[in-house]
N, C-alpha and C positions, 0 to 999 in steps of 0.2 A: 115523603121521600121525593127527592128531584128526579126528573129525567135523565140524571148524568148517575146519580148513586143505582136507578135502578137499573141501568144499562152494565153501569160498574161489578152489578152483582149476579148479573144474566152472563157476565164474561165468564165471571170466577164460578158458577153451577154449570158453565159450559164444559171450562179449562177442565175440572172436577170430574165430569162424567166421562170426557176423552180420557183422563189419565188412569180411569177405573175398566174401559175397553178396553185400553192400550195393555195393561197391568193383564186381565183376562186373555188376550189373546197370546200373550208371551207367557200363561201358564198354559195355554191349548199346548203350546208348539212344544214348550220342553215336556208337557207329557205324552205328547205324541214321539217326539224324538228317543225319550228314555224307552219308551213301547218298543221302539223300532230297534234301540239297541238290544235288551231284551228278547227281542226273535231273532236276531242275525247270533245271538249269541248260544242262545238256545238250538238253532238249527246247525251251529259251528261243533258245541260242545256232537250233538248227537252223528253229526258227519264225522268225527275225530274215533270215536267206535266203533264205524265201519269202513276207514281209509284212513291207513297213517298220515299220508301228506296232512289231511288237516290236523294231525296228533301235532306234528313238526309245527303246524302254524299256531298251534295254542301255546308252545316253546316259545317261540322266538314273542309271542306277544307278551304272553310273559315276562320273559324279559326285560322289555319294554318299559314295567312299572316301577315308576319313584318312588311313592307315596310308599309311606310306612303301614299307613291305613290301609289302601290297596292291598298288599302283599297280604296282611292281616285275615282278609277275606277271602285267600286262596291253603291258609294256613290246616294242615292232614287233608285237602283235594287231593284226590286222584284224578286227572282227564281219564276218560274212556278207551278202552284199548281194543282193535278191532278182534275179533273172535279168531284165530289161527288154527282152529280144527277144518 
């Protein structure tokens, strides 16, 4: 093997190992990001329970959604309604 082919092939086990960090850290982030949606969503739903305003805010987000799929996933949900006794 020449110096030029082994050099050629130290690029491409380079290029290779970057695109395998790069790939791993961009699944770090979206699942830390889904995480994080996850607890803003969780701590919404259980504020909605005890303070309508956040009942209204799960309304209007609601709303919000296109997806056929989406809606799909809210399909016989009840939100939380706060206790009125």
């Amino acid at each position: 093997m020449t110096p030029i082919e082994k050099a050629k092939q130290q690029v491409e086990q380079a290029k290779a190992r970057y695109q395998t960090l790069l790939a791993k850290q961009n699944a770090e982030e979206r699942k830390l990001d889904t995480r994080r949606k996850v607890i803003i969503g969780g701590l919404l739903i259980d504020a909605a329970g005890k303070d309508e305003r956040f009942g209204r805010i799960i309304d209007e987000l609601r709303e919000r959604i296109t997806r056929d799929h989406d809606h799909k996933a809210f399909e016989g949900w009840q939100k939380p309604e706060p206790d009125r006794s």
